[in-house]
C-alpha positions in Angstrom: 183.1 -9.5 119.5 184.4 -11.9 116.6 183.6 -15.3 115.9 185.2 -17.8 118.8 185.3 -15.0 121.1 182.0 -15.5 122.3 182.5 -14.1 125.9 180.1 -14.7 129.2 176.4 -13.9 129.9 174.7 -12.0 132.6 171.0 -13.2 133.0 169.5 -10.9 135.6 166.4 -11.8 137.1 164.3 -9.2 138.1 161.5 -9.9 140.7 159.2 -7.7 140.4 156.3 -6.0 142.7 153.1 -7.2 142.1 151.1 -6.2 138.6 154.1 -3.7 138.1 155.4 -6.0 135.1 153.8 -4.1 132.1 154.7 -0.6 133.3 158.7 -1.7 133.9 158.3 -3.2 130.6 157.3 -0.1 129.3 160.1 2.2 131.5 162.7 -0.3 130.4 162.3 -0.3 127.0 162.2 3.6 126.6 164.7 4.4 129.1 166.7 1.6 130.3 167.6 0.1 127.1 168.8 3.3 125.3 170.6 4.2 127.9 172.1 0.8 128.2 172.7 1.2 124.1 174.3 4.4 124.6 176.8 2.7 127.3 177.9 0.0 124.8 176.2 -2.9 126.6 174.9 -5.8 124.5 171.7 -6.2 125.6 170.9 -9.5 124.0 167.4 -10.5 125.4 164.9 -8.6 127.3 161.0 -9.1 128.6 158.7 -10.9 130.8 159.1 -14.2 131.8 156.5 -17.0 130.5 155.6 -18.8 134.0 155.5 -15.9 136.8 153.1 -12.9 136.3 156.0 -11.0 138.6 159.6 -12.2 136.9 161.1 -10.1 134.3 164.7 -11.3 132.8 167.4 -9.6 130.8 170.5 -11.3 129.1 173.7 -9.2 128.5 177.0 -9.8 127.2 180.5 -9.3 128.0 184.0 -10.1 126.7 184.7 -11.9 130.2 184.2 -11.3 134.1 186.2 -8.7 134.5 184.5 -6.7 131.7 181.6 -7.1 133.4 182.6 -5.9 136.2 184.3 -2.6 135.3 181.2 -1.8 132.6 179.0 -2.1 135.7 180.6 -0.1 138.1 181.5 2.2 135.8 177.3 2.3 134.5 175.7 1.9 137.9 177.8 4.4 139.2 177.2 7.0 136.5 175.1 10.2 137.0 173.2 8.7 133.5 171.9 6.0 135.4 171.1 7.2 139.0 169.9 10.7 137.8 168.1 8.8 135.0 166.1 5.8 135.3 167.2 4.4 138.4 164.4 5.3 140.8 161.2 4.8 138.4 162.6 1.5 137.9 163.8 0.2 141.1 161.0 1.3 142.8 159.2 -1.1 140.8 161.7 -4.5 141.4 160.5 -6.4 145.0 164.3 -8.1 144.1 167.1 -9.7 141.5 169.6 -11.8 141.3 171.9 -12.6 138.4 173.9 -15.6 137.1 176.7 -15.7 135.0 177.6 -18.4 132.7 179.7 -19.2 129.4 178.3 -17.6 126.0 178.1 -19.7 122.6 177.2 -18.5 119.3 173.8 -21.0 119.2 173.2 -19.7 122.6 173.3 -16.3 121.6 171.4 -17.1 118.9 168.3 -18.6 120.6 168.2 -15.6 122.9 168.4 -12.9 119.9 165.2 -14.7 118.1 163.5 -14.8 121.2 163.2 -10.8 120.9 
């Protein structure tokens, strides 16, 4: 995206099943994130949260809502995902939840450096 066309955020909260944190971690980063790469999703900030042993958060951007949207239907619904990492890693979420808010460039910013 250029400059002023900042689009939205998707923070998705993972809650995760007790002292699974490091090993999703791990799966995430070597099979989640790639595949995410290879999908053209802008994976802006990833990793364990600082106050719950169990909370694991990731931070993606998108031109708008309805990008969002179709990217995720069209990734969760792909054979890449559900004959890929799927299982190992939802076997290892208790639940999520996600929130989507406006992007700016500082905002996007602070979560980059935070990597």
């Amino acid at each position: 995206m250029k400059k002023g066309e900042e689009g939205i955020l998707d923070i998705l909260i993972l809650n995760l099943k007790k002292g699974c944190r490091p090993g999703f971690d791990k799966l995430y980063q070597e099979l989640a994130l790639p595949l995410l790469k290879r999908w053209n999703v802008d994976v802006i900030f990833f990793g364990p949260s600082l106050h719950e042993e169990e909370t694991y958060l990731v931070v993606r951007r998108y031109k708008n809502v309805t990008d969002r949207g179709k990217n995720q239907d069209a990734y969760y619904n792909s054979n890449e995902w559900k004959n890929g990492p799927r299982e190992q890693l939802m076997s290892l979420v208790e639940s999520y939840s996600s929130v989507v808010v406006p992007a700016n460039e500082i905002l996007i910013d602070e979560f980059r450096m935070m990597k």
